[in-house]
Backbone as CSV, one residue per row, in Angstrom:
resi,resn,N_x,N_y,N_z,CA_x,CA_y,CA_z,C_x,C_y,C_z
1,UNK,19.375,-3.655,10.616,19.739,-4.907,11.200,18.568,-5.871,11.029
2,UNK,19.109,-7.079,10.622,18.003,-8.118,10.195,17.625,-8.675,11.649
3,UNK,16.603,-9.062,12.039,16.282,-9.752,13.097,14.713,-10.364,12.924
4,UNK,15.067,-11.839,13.970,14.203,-13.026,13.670,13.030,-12.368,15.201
5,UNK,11.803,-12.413,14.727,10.645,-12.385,16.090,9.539,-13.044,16.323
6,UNK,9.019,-13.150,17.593,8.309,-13.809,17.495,6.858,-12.468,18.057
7,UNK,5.759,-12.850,17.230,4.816,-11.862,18.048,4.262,-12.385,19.307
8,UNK,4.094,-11.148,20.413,4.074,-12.077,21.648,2.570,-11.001,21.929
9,UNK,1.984,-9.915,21.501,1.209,-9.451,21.803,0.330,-8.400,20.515
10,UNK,-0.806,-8.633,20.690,-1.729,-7.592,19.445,-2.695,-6.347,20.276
11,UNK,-2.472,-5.269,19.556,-3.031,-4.251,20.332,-4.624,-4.163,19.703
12,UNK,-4.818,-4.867,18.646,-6.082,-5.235,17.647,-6.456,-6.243,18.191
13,UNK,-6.212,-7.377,19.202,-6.749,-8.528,19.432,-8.532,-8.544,19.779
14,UNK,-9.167,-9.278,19.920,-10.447,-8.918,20.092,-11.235,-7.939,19.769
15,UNK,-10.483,-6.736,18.935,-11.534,-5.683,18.495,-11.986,-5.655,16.833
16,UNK,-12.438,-5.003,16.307,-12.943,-4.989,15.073,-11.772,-4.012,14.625
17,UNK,-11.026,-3.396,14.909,-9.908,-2.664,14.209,-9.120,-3.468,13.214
18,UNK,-8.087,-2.312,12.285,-7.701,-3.188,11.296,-6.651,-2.553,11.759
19,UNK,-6.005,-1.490,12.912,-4.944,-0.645,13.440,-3.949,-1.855,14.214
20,UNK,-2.877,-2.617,13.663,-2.457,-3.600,14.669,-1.349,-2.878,14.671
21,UNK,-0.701,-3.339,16.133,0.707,-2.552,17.043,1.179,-3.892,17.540
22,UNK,2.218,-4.467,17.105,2.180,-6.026,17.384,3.930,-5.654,18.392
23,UNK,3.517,-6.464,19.848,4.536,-6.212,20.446,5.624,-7.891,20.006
24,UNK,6.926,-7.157,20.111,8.304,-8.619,19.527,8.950,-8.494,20.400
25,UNK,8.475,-10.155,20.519,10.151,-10.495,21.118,11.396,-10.970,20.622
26,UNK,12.164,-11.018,20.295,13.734,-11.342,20.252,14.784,-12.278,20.493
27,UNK,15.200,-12.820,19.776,15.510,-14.331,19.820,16.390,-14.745,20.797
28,UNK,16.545,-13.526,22.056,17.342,-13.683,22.980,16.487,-13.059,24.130
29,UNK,15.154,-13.182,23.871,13.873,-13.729,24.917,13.264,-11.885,25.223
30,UNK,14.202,-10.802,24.793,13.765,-9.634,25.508,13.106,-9.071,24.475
31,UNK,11.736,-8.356,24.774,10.830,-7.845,23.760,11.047,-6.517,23.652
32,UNK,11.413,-5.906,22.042,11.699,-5.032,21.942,11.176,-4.014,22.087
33,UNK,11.684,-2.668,22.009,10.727,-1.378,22.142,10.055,-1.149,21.262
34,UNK,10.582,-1.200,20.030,9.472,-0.495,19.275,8.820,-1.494,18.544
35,UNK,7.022,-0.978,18.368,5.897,-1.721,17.919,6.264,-2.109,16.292
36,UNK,5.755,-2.732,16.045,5.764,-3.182,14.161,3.972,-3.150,14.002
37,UNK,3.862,-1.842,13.188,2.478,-1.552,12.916,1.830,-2.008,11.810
38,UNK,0.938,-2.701,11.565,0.425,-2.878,10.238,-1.285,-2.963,9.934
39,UNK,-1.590,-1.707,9.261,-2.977,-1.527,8.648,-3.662,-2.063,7.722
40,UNK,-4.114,-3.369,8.058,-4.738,-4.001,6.801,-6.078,-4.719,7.219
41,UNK,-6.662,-5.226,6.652,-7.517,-6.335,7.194,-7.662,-7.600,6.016
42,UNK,-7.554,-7.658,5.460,-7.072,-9.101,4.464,-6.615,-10.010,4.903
43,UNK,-5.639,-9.986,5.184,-4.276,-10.967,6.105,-3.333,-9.912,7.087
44,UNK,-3.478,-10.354,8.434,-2.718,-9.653,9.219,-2.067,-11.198,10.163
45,UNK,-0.559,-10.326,10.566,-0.143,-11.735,11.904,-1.102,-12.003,12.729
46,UNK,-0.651,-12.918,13.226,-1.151,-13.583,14.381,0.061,-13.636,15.803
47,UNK,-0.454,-13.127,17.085,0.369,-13.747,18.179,0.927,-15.012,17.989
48,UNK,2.103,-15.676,17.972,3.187,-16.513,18.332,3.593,-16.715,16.977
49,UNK,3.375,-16.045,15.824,3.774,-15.707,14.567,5.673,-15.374,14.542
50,UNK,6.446,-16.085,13.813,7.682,-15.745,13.945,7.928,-14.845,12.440
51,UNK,8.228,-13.739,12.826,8.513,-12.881,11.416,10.149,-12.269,11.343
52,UNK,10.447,-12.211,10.132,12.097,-11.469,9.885,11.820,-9.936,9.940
53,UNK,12.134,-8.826,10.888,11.977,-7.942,10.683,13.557,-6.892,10.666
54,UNK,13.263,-6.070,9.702,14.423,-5.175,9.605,14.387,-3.583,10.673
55,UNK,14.968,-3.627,11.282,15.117,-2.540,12.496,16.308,-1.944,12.507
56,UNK,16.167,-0.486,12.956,17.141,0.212,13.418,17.418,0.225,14.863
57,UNK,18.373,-0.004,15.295,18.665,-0.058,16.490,18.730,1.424,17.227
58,UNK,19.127,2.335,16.715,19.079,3.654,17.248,17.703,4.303,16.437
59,UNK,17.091,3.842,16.261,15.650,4.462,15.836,15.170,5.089,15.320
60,UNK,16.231,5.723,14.117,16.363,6.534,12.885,14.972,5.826,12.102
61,UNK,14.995,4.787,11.299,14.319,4.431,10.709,12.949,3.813,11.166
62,UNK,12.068,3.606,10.728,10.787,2.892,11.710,10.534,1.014,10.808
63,UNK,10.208,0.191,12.437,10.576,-0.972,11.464,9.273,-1.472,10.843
64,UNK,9.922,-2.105,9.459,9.084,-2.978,8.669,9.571,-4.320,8.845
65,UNK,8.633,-5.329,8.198,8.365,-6.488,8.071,9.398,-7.140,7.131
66,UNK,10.521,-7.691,7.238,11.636,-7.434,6.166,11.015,-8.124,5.016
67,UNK,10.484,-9.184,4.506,9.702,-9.644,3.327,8.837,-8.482,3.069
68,UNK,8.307,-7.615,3.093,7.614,-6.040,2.684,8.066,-5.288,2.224
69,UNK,9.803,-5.046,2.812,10.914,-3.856,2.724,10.537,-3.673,0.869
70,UNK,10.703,-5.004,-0.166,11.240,-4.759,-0.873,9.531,-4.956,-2.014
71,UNK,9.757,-3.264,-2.324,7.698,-3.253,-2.764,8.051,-4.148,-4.181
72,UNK,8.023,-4.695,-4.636,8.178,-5.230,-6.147,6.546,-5.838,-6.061
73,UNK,5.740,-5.898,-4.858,3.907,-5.772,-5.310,3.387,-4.759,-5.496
74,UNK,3.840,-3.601,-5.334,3.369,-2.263,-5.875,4.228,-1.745,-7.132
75,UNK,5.182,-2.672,-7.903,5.204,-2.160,-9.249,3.904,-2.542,-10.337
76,UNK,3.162,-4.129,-9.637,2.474,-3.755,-10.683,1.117,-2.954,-10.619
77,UNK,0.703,-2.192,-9.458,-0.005,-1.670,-9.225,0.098,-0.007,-9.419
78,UNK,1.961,0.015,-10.187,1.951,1.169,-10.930,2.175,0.784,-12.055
79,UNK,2.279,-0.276,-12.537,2.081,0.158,-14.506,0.428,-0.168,-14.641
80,UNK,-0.303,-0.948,-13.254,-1.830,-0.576,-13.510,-2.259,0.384,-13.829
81,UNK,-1.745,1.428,-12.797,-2.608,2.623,-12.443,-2.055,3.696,-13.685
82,UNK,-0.982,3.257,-14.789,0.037,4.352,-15.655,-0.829,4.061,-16.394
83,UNK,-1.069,2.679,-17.029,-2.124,2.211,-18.144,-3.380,2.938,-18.102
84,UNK,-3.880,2.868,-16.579,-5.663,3.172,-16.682,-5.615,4.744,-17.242
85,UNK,-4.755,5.501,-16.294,-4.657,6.412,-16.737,-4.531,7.612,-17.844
86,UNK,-3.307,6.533,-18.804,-3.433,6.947,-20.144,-4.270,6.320,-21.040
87,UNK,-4.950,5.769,-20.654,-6.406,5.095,-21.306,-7.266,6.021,-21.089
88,UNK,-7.209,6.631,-20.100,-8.565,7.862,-19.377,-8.131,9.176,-20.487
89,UNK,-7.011,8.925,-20.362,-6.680,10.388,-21.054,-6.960,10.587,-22.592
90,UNK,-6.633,9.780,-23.462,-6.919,8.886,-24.163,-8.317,9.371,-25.362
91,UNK,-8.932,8.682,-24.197,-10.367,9.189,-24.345,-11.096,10.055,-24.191
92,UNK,-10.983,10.856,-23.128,-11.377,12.227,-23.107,-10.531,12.824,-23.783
93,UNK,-9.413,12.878,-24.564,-8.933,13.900,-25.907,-10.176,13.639,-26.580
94,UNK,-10.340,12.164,-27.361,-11.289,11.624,-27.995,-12.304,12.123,-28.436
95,UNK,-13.078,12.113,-27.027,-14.385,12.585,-26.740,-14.617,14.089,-26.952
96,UNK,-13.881,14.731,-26.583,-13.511,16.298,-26.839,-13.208,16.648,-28.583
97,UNK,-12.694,15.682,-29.275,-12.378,15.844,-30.607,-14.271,15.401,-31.211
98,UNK,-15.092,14.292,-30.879,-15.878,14.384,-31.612,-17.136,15.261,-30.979
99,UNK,-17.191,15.694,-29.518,-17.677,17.081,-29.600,-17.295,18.121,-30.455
100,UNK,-16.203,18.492,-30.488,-15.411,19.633,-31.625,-16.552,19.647,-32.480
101,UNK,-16.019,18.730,-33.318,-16.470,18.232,-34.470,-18.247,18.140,-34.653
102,UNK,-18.705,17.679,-33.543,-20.048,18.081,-33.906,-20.517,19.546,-33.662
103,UNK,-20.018,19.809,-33.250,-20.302,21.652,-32.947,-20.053,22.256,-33.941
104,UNK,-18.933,22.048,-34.539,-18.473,22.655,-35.781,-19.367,22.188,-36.988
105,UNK,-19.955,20.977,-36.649,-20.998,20.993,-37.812,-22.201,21.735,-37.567
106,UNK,-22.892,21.676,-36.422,-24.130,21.910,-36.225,-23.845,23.645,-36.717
107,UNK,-22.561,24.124,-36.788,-22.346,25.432,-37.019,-22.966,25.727,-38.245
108,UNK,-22.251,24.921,-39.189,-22.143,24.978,-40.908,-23.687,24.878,-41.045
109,UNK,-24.215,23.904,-40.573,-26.051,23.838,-41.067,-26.943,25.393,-40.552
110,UNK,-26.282,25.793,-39.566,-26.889,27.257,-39.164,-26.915,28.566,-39.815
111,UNK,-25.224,28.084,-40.770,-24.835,29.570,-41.467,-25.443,29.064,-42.663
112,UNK,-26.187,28.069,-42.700,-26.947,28.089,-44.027,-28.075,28.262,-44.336
């Protein structure tokens, strides 16, 4: 269920934590039960912040931030991490081929 909130309380307020538990209220004034948690320190809400959040009403699911729900900022932080990777790999074949290769020479000058 889509629903509009406003933040009415921070459990991070005044401390150096980046652990926020942000209490909502509800566009029909009653603040809901469950917290909307978010671990960051970059950009976090602010109290009287109005956010769209997606919730389960029977509490199956735990709620997110509905602009978050949908990761399309962590695709490109997986064809980053696919790239670096087969770049790493890559190279250590590489590196392993011209070790080979020098071993196998330093061989030939020995048996001679």
């Amino acid at each position: 269920m889509r629903e509009s909130v406003v933040i009415v309380a921070d459990t991070a307020a005044g401390t150096s934590s980046n652990n926020h538990r942000f209490t909502l209220r509800g566009t029909d004034g009653r603040e809901l039960e469950e917290k909307l948690g978010f671990d960051g320190d970059a950009w976090a809400p602010e109290v009287g912040d109005r956010l769209d959040v997606i919730r389960d009403p029977e509490g199956a699911v735990p709620m997110e931030q509905a602009d978050d729900v949908d990761a399309a900022g962590r695709l490109g932080g997986l064809i980053g991490g696919t790239v670096t990777w087969t770049l790493m790999a890559v190279l250590a074949g590489w590196r392993g081929h011209v070790r080979r290769r020098r071993d196998s020479d330093s061989l030939v000058y020995q048996l001679l």
